[in-house]
C-alpha positions in Angstrom: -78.6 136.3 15.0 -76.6 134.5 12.1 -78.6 131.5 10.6 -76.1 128.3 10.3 -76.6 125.1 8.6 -74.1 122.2 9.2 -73.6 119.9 6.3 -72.0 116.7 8.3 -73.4 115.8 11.8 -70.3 114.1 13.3 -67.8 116.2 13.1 -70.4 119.5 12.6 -70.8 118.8 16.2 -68.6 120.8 17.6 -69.9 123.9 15.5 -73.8 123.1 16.6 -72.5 123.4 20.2 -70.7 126.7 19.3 -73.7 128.0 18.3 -75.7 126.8 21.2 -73.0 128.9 23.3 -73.2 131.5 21.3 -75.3 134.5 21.3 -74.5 135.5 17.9 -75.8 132.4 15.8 -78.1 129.4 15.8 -78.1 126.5 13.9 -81.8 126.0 12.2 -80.7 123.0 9.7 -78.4 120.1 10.0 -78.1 117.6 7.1 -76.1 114.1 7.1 -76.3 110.9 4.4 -76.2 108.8 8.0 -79.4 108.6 9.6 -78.0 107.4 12.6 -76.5 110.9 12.7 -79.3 112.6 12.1 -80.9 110.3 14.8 -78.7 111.4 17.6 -78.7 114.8 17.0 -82.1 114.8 17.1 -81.8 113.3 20.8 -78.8 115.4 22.3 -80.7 118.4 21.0 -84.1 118.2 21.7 -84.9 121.5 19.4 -88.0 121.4 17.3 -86.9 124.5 15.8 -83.8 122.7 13.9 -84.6 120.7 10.5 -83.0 118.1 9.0 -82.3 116.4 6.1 -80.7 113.8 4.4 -79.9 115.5 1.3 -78.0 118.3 0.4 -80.4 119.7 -2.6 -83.1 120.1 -0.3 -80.4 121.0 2.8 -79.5 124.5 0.2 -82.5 125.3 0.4 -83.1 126.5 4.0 -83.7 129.7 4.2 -80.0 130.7 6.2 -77.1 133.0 6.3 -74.2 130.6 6.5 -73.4 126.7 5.8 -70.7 125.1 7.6 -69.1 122.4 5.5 -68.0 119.2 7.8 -68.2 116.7 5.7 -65.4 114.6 3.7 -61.9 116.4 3.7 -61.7 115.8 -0.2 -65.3 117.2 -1.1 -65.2 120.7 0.6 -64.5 122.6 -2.5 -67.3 121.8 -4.8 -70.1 122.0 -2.0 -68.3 125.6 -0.9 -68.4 127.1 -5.2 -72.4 126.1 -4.7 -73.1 127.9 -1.3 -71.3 130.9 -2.1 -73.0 130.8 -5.4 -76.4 130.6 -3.6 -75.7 133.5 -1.2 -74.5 131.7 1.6 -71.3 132.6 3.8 -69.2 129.6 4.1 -66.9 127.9 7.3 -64.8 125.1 5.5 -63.4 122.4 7.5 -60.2 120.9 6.8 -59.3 120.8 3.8 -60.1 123.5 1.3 -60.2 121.2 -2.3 -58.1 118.2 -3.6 -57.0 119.8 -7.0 -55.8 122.9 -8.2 -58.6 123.3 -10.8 -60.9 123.0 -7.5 -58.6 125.1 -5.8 -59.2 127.9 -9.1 -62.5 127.5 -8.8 -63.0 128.3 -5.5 -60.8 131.2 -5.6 -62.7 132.9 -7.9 -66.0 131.8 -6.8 -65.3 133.8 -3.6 -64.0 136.8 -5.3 -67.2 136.8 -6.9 -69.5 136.1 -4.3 -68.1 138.6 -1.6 -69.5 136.4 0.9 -67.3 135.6 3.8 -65.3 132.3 3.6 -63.5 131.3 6.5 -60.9 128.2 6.6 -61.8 126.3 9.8 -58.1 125.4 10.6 -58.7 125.3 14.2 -55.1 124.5 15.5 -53.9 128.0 14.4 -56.8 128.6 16.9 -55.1 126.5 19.7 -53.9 128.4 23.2 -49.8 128.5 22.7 -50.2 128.8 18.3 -52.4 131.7 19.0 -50.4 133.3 21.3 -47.4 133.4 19.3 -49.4 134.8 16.5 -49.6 137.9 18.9 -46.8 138.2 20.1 -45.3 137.7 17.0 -47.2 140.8 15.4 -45.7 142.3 18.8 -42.1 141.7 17.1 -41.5 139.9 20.2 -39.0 137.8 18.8 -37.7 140.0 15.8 -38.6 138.5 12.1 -39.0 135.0 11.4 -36.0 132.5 10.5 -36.9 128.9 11.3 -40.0 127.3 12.2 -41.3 123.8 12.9 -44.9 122.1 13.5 -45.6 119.1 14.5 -48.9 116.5 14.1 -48.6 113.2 14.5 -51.8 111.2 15.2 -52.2 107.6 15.3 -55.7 107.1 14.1 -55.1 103.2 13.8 -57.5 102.6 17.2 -60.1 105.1 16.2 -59.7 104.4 12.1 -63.4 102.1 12.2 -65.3 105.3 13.3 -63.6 107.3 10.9 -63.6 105.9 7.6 -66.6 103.5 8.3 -64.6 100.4 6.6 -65.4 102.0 3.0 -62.4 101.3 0.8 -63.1 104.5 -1.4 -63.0 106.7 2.2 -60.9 109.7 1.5 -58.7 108.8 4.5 -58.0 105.7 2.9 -57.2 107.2 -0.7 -54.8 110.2 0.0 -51.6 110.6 -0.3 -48.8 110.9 2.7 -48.8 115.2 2.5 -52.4 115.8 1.9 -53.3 116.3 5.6 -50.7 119.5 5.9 -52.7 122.0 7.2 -52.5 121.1 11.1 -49.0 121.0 11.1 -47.7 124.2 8.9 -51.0 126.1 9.3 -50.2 127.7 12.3 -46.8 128.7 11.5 -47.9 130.2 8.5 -50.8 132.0 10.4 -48.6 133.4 13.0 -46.2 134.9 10.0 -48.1 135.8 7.8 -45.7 134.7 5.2 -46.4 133.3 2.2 -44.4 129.2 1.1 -42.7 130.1 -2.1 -40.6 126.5 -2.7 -41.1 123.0 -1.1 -39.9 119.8 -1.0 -41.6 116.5 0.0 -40.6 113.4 2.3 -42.9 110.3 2.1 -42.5 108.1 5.3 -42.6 104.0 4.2 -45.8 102.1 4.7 -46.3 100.3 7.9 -48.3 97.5 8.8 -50.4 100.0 11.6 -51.5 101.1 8.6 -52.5 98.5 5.5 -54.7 96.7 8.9 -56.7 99.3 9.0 -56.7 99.8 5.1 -54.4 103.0 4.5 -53.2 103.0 1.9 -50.6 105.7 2.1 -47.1 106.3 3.7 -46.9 106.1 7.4 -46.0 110.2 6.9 -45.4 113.0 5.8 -42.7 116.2 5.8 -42.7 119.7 4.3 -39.7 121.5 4.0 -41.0 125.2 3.3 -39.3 128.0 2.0 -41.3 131.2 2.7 -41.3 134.4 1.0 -38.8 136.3 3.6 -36.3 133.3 3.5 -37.5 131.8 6.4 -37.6 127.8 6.1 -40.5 125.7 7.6 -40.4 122.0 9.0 -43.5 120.5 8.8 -44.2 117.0 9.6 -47.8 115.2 9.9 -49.0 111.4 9.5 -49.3 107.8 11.6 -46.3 107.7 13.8 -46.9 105.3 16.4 -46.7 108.2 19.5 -49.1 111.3 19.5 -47.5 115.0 19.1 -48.9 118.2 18.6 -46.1 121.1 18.9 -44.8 124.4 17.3 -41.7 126.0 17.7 -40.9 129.8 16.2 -37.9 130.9 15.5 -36.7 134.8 15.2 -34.0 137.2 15.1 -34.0 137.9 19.0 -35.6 134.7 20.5 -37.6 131.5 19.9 -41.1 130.7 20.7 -42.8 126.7 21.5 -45.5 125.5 22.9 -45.1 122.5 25.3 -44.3 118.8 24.6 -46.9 116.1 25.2 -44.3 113.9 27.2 -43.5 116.8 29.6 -47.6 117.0 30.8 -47.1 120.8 31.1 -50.3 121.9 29.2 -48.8 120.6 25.5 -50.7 123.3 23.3 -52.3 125.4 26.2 -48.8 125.8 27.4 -46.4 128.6 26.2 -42.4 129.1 26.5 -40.9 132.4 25.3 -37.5 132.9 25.0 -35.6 136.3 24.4 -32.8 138.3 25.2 -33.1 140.7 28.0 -32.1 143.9 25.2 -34.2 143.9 21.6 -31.3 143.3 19.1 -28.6 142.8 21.4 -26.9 139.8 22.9 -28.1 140.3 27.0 -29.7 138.4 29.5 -31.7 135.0 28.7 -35.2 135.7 29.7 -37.1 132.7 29.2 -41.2 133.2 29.7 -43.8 129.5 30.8 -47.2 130.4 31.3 -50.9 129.2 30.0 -52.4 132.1 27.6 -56.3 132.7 28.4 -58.7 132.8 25.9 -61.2 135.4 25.6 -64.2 132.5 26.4 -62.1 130.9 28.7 -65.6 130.0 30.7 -66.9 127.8 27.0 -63.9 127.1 25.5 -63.0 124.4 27.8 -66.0 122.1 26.5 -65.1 122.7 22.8 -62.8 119.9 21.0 -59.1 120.5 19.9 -58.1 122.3 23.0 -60.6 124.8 22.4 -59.9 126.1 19.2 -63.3 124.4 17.8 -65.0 127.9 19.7 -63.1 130.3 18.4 -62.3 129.1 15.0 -66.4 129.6 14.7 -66.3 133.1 16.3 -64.4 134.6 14.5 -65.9 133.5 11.2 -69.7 134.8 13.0 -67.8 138.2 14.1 -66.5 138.4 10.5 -70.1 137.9 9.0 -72.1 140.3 11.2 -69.0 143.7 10.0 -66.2 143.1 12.2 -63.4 143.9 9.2 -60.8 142.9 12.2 -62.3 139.2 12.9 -59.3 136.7 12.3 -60.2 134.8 9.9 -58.3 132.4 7.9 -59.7 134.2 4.1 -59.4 131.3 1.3 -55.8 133.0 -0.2 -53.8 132.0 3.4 -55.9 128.6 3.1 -54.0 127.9 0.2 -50.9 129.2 1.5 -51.3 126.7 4.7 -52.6 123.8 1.8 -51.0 124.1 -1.6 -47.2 123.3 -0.1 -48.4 119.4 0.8 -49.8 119.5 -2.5 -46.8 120.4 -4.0 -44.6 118.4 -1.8 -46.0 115.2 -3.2 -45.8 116.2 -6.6 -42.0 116.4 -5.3 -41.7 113.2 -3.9 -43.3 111.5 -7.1 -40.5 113.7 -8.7 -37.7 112.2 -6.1 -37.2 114.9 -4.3 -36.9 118.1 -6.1 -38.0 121.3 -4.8 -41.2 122.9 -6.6 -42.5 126.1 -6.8 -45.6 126.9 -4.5 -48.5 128.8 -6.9 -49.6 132.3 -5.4 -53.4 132.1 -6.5 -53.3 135.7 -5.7 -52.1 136.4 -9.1 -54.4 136.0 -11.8 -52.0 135.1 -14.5 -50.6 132.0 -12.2 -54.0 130.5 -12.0 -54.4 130.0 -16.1 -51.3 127.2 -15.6 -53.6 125.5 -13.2 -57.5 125.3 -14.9 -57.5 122.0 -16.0 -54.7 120.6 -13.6 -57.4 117.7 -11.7 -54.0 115.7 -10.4 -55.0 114.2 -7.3 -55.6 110.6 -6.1 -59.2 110.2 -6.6 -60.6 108.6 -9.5 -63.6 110.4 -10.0 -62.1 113.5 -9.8 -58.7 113.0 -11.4 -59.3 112.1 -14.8 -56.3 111.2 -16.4 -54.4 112.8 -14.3 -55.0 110.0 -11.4 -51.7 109.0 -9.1 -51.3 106.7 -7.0 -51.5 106.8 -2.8 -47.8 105.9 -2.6 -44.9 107.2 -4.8 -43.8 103.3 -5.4 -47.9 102.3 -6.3 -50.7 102.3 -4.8 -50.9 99.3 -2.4 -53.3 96.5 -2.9 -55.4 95.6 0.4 -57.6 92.3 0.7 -61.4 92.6 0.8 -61.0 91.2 3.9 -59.8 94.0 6.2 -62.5 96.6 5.2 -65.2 93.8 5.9 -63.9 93.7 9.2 -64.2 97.6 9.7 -67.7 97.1 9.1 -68.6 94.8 11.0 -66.6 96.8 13.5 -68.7 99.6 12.3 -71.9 97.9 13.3 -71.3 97.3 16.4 -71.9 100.3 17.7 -71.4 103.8 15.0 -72.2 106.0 17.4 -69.0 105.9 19.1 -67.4 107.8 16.8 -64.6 110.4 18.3 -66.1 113.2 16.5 -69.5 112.9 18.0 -68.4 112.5 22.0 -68.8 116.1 22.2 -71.9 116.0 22.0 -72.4 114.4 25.5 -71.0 117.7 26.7 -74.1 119.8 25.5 -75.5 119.9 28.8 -72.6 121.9 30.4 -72.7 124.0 27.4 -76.5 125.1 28.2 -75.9 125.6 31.9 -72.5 127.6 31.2 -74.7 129.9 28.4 -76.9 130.6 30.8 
């Protein structure tokens, strides 16, 4: 049984019920800044065996096997070096770091270490994505030439619960191609090709977005070039209309999963289509069907289309010897990462491709020690840019007071922490 501690109790809820599903791990600390976190998971889980804390010095050390990191998107990579330098095996939400000197760091901390660190980019996870990963290795569709992903979520209902109307909240602070990893993850984990070049696309700024306090464009696009010459469209951001999609392109046929507006399933939802004769021009054969996951019985209660179970799974298989676990290792987290990175230092470049690092090689990282370029100010030194490639825009006071008194109305209806009303179902199903 794999001892897991969740740093973050909102959105660590969906890898507490994992491990309440699971037979293979059980959570025996939890540890949040929010009390009224702490608070409710104390009630949904009614387990006097779990501790808690509010700080993260005392959190490190529990006596466990493995922390899962859910808390802020831009802090993942210094809480991850300290873990693996304590012993612990580490599950790393979305993202890995915020810098390449972080992204260094980390590198080499797990090199080190040889503890198991998993990058918890769950939609590579997702029914249709995951499927074309197989089939892919299958050579189903011959070698890859095109690919595009697609995420586009408009947070602007949801943004009080998320960012807690703090003006220095990392979704408020980053930049339009941070947020990549949804969008060209998958493609990149159903290649396994590695970005070589990109170039960046900044949509404007929008009013959804400076009400709410973002201070970023309402976008963001990825034009990847990988390794075999394949190119990569990836697009993520604020656009008014939700869409999650991936389309694969080979030599003898394409791969997508289905579109939102069609209500065929949308990522559960698979079309295939090949030619009747590998490598030669015969008849269309065009594939619809709804892969099954392995825990198709749990995975239905588990967020993100139920990618939030098997993300977690693998990463506990990995852990207790199994070499063939499918895990997203921290070398192909940078390779799903480093392009938006990149891309924006192309946009504030207007528009020039750049060169993707491969961390792999030693020599690379010494360009990149010191490189703290990002867009937060305690982290970026002198190296701070700004949230928008024309300036960083300036908000009133006014709108963040309003998220908090939003905020206070009722924190506990935060989108990440839902979940946790299914827990029952997840008992009775574990059964």
């Amino acid at each position: 049984m794999i001892r897991i501690g969740v740093l973050g109790a909102y959105r660590g809820t969906s890898m507490i019920n994992y491990c309440k599903a699971s037979k293979k791990a059980k959570v025996v600390a939890i540890c949040d800044k929010w009390s009224e976190a702490i608070e409710a998971q104390k009630k949904n889980l009614n387990d006097d065996t779990i501790t808690y804390y509010d700080d993260f010095e005392d959190f490190i050390k529990h006596d466990m096997d493995a922390v899962v990191l859910a808390n802020y998107a831009n802090e993942h990579a210094p809480f991850a070096i300290r873990c693996l330098n304590l012993g612990f095996h580490v599950f790393s939400e979305v993202l890995p770091c915020q810098t390449m000197k972080e992204a260094i760091e980390l590198i080499e901390t797990v090199e080190k270490s040889g503890k198991v660190y998993a990058y918890g980019e769950n939609y590579c996870y997702m029914l249709a994505p995951y499927e074309m990963k197989k089939l892919y290795k299958e050579g189903k569709i011959g070698e890859f030439e095109y690919g595009e992903g697609e995420y586009i979520h408009n947070c602007e209902n949801i943004w009080t619960s998320l960012t807690y109307g703090d003006e220095t909240h990392w979704r408020n602070n980053i930049y339009s191609t941070f947020y990549c990893t949804h969008s060209l993850g998958p493609i990149i984990h159903i290649t396994g090709l590695r970005p070589v070049f990109v170039t960046g696309f900044e949509g404007t700024k929008n009013e959804r977005k400076l009400n709410v306090g973002a201070k970023i464009g309402s976008f963001g696009i990825e034009m990847v070039l990988l390794e075999n010459g394949g190119i990569v469209k990836s697009i993520h951001g604020g656009l008014y209309k939700n869409s999650v999609w991936y389309s694969v392109y080979g030599s003898k046929g394409r791969m997508e999963s289905a579109r939102e507006d069609a209500k065929a399933g949308e990522v559960s939802r698979i079309y295939v289509n090949v030619d009747g004769y590998p490598g030669e021009y015969g008849e269309e054969k065009i594939e619809s069907y709804e892969p099954k996951g392995y825990a198709d019985n749990l995975d239905k209660y588990f967020g993100h289309g139920g990618s939030d179970y098997y993300c977690m799974d693998q990463f506990v298989k990995r852990i207790q010897g199994d070499d063939d676990a499918d895990i997203i290792d921290i070398y192909e987290a940078m390779d799903m990462f480093l392009p938006g990175m990149f891309a924006y230092r192309s946009i504030l470049k207007g528009g020039i491709p750049m060169e993707v690092p491969n961390l792999r090689d030693k020599a690379v990282r010494d360009k990149f020690r010191n490189d703290t370029m990002c867009t937060d100010p305690k982290v970026a030194g002198e190296m701070l840019i700004p949230t928008f490639s024309k300036g960083t825009p300036d908000i009133p006071d006014e709108v963040y007071k309003k998220q908090k008194e939003q905020m206070e109305k009722g924190l506990e209806n935060s989108e990440y922490f839902i979940a946790a009303t299914t827990q029952g179902k997840i008992d009775k199903e574990s059964e």
